[in-house]
N, C-alpha and C positions, 0 to 999 in steps of 0.2 A: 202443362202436364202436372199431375197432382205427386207432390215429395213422397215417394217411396220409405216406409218404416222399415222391411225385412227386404233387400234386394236378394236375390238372389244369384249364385256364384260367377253363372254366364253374365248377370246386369257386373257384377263387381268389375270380374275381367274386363270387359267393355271398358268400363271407365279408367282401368287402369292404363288400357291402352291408349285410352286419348289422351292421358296425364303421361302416359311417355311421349307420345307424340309433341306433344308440348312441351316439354323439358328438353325433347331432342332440339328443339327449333330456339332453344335458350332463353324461354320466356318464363315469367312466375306468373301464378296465375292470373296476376293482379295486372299488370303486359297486356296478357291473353285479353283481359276482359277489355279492356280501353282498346284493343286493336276491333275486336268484334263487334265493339259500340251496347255490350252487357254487360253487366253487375259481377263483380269476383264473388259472389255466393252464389249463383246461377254458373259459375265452371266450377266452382269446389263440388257442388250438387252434382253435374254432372260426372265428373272424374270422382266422387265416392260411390256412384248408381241412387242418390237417393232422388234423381233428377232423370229421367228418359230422354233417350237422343232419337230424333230420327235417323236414315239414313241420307235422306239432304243434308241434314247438319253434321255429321261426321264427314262428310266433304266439304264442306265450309268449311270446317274447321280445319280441315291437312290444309288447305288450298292456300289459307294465311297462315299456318305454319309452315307451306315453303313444303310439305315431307314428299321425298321421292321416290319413296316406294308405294308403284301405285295400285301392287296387285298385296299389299299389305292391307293400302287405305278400303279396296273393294273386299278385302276378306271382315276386317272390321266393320264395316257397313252393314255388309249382310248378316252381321250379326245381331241386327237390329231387328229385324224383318219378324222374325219367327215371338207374336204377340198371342199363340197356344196354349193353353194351361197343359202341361205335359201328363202324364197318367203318375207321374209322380206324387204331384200336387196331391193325391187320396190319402198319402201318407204322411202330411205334413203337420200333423196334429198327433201320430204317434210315433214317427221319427228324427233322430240327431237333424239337423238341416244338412250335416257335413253329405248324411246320406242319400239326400233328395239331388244334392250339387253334384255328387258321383253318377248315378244318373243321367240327368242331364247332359254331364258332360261324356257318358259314354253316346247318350244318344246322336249328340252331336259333332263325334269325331269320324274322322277320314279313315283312320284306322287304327288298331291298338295292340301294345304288344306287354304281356305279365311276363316276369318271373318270381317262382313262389321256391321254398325249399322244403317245408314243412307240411304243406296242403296244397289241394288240387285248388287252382284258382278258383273263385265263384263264380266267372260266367261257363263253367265247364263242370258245375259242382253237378249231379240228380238231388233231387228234392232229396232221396231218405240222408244222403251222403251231409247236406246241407243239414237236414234236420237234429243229425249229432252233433254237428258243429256246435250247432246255438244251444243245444243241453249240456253241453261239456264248458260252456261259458264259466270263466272267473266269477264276476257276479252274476247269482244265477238269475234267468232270466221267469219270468209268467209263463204258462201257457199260452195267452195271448199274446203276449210282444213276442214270444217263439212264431204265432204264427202272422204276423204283423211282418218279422225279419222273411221269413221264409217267404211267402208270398212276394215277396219285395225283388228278394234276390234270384228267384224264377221270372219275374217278369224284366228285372234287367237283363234277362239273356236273349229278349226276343231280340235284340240286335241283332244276333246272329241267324237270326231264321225269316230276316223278311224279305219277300220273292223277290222283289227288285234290286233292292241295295244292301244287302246284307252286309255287315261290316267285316272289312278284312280284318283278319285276331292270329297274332302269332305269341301261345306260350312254351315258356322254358322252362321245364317243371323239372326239379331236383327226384333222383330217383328213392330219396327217402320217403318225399308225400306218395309215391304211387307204389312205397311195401307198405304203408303205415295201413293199419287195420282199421280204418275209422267206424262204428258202430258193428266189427266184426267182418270176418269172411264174404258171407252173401254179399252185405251192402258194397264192401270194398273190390269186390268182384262185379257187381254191377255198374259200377264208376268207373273202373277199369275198359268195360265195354262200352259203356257212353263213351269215353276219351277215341276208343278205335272209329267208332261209329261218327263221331265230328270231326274225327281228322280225314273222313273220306271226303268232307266239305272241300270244294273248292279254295274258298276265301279262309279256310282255316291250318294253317301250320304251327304244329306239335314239334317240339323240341325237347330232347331230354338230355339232362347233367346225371353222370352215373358215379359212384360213390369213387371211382376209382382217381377219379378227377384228383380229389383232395381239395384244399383252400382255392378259392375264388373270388375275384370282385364279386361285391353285393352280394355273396351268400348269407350274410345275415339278416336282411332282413325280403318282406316281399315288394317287390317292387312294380308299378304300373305306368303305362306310358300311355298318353292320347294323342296322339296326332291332328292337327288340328290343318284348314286349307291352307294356309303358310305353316315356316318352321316357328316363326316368331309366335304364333299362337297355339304353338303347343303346349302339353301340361303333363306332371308329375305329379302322382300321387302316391302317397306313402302307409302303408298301415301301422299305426304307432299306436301302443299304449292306454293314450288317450283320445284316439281317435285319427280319421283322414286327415293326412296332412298337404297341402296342395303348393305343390311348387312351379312359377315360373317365368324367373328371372334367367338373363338369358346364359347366363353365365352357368346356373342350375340343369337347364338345357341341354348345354352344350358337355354337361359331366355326362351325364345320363344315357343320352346319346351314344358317348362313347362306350359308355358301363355297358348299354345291350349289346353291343357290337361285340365287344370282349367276350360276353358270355357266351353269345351267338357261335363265336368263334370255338370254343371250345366245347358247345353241345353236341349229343349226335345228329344226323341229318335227319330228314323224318322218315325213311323207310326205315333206320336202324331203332329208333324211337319205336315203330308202331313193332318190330320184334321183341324189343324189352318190354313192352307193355305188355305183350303176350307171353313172355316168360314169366314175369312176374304174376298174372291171371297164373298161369297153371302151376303157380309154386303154394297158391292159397287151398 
């Protein structure tokens, strides 16, 4: 296989995985390679993604690393399979890469779950609701990259509308972003009604935190979770400053985890959710 210049996020993770798996088993790479009868540049290759794995050879590989998790090893495998150019890929000439890897990696989770305090998440955003967004940007954006983003961030949402497998999505949305007037009354009123309107979705559960709460884990900042077919291969993502920030170490994981759970625990349920959301519609 020909060395990969630009992997991309899901190639990186792969590799990452097979470089734990090998550290788990107490090998260096250089071990690894003399046990396999190949070159310690053909596993650094691999385990950086600039090198492609089949999935025979990701079971080759656990098999001499001895690893006993083997619905680990088949969730890594199959993570090979999927050789698609993704509908992402159109934008990889006018977008960050952080946000082709976002994507991607929404497309390919099990399930997922936001919580935002300031804004309606974006796979829940209406285009006009989104289209303030990216005008109210810090640096301000083109006309063009406005609708490069937007276009972008409507089409990550078909995950949740595709007939067969739609993704299960549960957010915890702080009850500031749903008084927040984003581009005025009408618009903020019509996002209000999308929200009711996807929470009659099956696979979709609405959560809300009400001002009354007070201080909170993770109220500062927003927070995103994917679920991935193990726990081990799940991922955090963070919206920061300078951009997506992608966590998932297991230890990172295993914070997180608890973080939704906590917030979880102190939202409303979702019938009382879809009443607030309806109070606050008729208070605009």
């Amino acid at each position: 296989m020909p060395v990969r210049n630009s992997p991309t996020g899901r190639q990186l993770r792969l590799g990452a995985e097979l470089r734990k798996l090998r550290e788990h088993a107490g090998l260096t790479s250089t071990q690894a390679a003399q046990l396999l009868g190949m070159k310690q540049a053909q596993v650094s290759n691999m385990e950086t993604a600039r090198l492609g794995v089949s999935a025979e050879r990701v079971r080759t590989l656990a098999d001499h690393y001895a690893s006993p998790d083997k619905a680990l090893v088949d969730a890594i495998a199959a993570m090979t399979g999927d050789r698609k150019r993704g509908w992402w890929e159109e934008h990889r000439e006018s977008l960050a890469p952080s946000l082709l890897d976002l994507a991607e990696l929404e497309h390919h989770a099990r399930s997922l779950r936001d919580s935002t305090t300031a804004r309606i998440p974006g796979l829940l955003q209406t285009r006009e609701y989104a289209l303030e967004i990216f005008r109210q940007a810090v640096t301000e954006l083109s006309p063009p990259d406005i609708e490069h983003r937007l276009s972008f961030r409507i089409k990550r949402q078909a995950i949740l509308f595709r007939e067969d497998d739609p993704t299960p999505y549960e957010a915890i949305i702080h009850e500031a972003a749903l008084r927040m007037k984003v581009g005025g009354s009408t618009i903020a009123r019509h996002q209000l009604q999308h929200l009711l309107d996807m929470s009659d979705r099956n696979h979709i559960t609405l959560r809300a935190i009400t001002f009354d709460v007070g201080a909170y884990p993770g109220s500062g900042q927003s927070i995103h979770y994917a679920h991935g077919p193990v726990p081990e291969l799940d991922t955090v993502y963070l919206d920061q400053a300078h951009g997506l920030a992608f966590l998932d170490a297991e230890a990172e994981l295993r914070k997180y985890r608890t973080l939704f759970d906590r917030i979880e625990d102190i939202a409303l349920d979702p019938e009382k959710t879809r009443d607030l959301i309806l109070n606050v519609a008729r208070d605009l």
